[in-house]
C-alpha distance (Angstrom), angle and dihedral (degrees) to the residues before:
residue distance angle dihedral
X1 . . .
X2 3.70 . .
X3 3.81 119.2 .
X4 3.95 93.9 -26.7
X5 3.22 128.3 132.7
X6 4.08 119.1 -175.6
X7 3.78 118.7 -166.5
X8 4.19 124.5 173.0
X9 3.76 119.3 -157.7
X10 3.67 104.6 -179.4
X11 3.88 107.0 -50.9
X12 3.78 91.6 -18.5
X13 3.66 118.6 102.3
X14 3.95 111.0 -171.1
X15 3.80 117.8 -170.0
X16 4.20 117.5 -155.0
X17 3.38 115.5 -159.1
X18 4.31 126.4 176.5
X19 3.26 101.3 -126.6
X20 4.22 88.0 -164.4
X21 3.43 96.5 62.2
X22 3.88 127.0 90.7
X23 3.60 136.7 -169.2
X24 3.74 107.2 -164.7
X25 3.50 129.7 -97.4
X26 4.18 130.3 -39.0
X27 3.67 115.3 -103.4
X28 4.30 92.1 -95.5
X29 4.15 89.2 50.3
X30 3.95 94.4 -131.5
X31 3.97 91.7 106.9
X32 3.81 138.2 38.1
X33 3.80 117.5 -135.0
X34 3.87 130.0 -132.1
X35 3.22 109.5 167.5
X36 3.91 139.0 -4.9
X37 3.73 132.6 174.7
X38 3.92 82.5 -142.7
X39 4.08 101.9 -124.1
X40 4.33 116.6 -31.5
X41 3.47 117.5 -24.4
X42 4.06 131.5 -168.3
X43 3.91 109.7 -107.5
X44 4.04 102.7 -126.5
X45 3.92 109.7 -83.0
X46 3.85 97.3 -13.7
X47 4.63 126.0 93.2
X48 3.99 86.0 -133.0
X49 4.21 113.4 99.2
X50 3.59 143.6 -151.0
X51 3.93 138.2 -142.8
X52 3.81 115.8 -173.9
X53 3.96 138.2 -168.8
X54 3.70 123.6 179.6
X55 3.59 112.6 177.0
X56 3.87 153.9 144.8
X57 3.88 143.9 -156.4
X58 3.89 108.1 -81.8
């Protein structure tokens, strides 16, 4: 994962993501990416899974 953080306090899952931070553009060039859970990923300790995208126009 890419500037994700995943934490799970009972039945709340809270995602923290650094706004700041930048990982160059997508593949196509039209948007810049900051953080990406890069395809599904298990939420800690729980069956349930997550796919995240944080982006903006290049």
């Amino acid at each position: 994962m890419k500037n994700v953080e995943m934490s799970v306090e009972g039945d709340i899952l809270t995602i923290k993501v650094d706004l700041t931070k930048e990982f160059g553009p997508s593949s196509s060039g039209k948007t810049i990416i900051i953080a990406s859970t890069e395809g599904n990923q298990a939420i800690p300790e729980r069956e349930e899974k997550v796919g995240l995208n944080v982006y903006r126009k290049a």
